[in-house]
Phi, psi and omega in degrees: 000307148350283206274018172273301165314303198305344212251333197281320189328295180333308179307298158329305172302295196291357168279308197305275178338325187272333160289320192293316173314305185281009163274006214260161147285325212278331169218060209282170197303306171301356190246293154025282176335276206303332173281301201301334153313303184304307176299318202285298186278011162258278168280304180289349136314303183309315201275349176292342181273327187296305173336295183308281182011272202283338182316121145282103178266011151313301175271018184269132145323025221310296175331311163277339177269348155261005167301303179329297188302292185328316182287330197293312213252002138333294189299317183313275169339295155327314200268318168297338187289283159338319187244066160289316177284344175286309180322301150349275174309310178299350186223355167075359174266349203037204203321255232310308182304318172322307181318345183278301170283357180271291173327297197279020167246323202236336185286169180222160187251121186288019192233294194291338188268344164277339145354259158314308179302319183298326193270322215266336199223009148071192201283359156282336171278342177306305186301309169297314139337296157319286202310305181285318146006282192318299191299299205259309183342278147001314187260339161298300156331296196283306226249335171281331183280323198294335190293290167324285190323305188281308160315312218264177143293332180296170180283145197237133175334172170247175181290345122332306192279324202284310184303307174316302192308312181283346165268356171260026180307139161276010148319287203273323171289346166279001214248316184295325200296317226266346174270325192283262201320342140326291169322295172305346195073022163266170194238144162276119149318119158004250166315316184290331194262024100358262169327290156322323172298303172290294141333342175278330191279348199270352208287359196253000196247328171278317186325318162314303155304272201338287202323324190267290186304358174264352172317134141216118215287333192266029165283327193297111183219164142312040177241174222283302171346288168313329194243001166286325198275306145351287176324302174314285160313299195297317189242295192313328189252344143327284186309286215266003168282319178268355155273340173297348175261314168309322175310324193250332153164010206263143193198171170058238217273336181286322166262018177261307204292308176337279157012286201284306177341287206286317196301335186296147187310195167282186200264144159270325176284358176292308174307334180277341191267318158342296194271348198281342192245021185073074173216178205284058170308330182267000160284311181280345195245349178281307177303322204283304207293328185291304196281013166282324173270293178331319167307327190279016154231336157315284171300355181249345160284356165278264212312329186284350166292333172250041132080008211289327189222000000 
């Protein structure tokens, strides 16, 4: 358990670090925006397409580690959708706040778990990661904005529009660029995947940062919502992600990443879809900050449980 903490610690700081910073005049809450832009449409695209790229994906789970997810945040999705009036009743906002606990029960925060996979299992876990991008993200996409869209206050899109947002993730095309050229046997120039390369490294250590500077501590209350909705995410989409990947066959470095995949708190970029389509932004940035911290005694009894650490 010790040495589970111990493997987590780096991240936790550098969360810590990413709050004590936005707390600066010097790295106030707009220049944030702007790194988190910079992570999202940049870096972390460079480094998910090299990953695929150079990934032997022959011998990867692709299938069973996206079965696994996919079903896994099916059942989630379901089962909030079933208790929609209890959520509802608990925080008193009604539909837009269901949209809140509905995010924070099924989205994950992609940047610390590739994080973490890269750090604990080096470029296969990077690789496996990528993999998981793939299998939820899309799906994830679809289901959060329709969540929003139907809930919220805001104007709400057409099925066009919703579809144009999720193909233009930059998440998921570099991951599709990086894998289809995989496939094909193609090659790069050099100096350009050089250049990629090099934008790609700085992306999992701001991504990380971005995550502590997007906290906000004084949300942090006692109320049964948060830690019920916790509850939800932290353990309950553990549990049925990793038994659906042992179930269906997945073991060793594939199933430690399943592992982190599902333990991580929710999406930070969740809070930007709240407010952009009328839905409970100050309820979604109330959820990211509690399961941000509830994670650092959470995720480290999940991986010493699969054995990851």
């Amino acid at each position: 358990m010790i040495a589970a903490f111990e493997a987590l610690l780096p991240f936790f700081l550098l969360i810590a670090l990413g709050w004590a910073l936005s707390q600066t005049e010097t790295f106030a809450r707009p220049m944030w925006e702007g790194i988190e832009r910079l992570n999202y449409y940049v870096l972390f695209p460079a480094i998910l397409f090299l990953t695929m790229l150079w990934a032997d994906l022959s011998n990867a789970p692709v299938v069973p580690i996206g079965g696994a997810m996919i079903l896994s945040i099916v059942i989630v999705a379901g089962f909030m959708v079933a208790t929609r009036p209890f959520w509802m009743r608990m925080s008193g906002g009604g539909g837009p706040s269901f949209s809140s606990h509905f995010q924070g029960a099924v989205r994950w925060q992609t940047s610390v778990a590739l994080a973490l996979a890269s750090d604990l299992f080096g470029v296969e876990g990077l690789a496996l990661g990528a993999i998981s991008v793939a299998a939820m993200i899309p799906l994830l996409n679809i289901l959060s904005v329709f969540a929003v869209v139907a809930n919220g206050d805001g104007e709400r899109p057409s099925l066009g529009q919703i579809l144009l947002e999720i193909f233009r993730n930059p998440l998921i095309i570099s991951v599709a660029a990086g894998a289809a050229l995989n496939l094909a046997g193609a090659s790069i120039y050099g100096p350009v995947t050089t250049a990629v390369d090099l934008l790609g490294k700085g992306a999992l250590g701001v991504g990380v940062l971005c995550v502590g500077a997007g906290l906000s501590l004084r949300s942090l209350s006692p109320r049964i919502d948060l830690a019920a909705i916790s509850i939800v995410k932290l353990a309950a989409m553990p549990a049925l992600m990793i038994g659906f990947a042992k179930l269906f066959g997945v073991s060793g470095t594939a199933l430690n990443v399943v592992a982190i995949s599902s333990a991580v708190p929710t999406a930070s970029n969740a809070y930007l879809l709240a407010r952009r389509l009328g839905g409970d932004a100050p309820l979604m940035s109330a959820i990211i900050t509690v399961q941000t911290v509830a994670a650092m005694a959470t995720l480290p009894v999940v991986l010493w449980l699969v054995g990851a650490v």
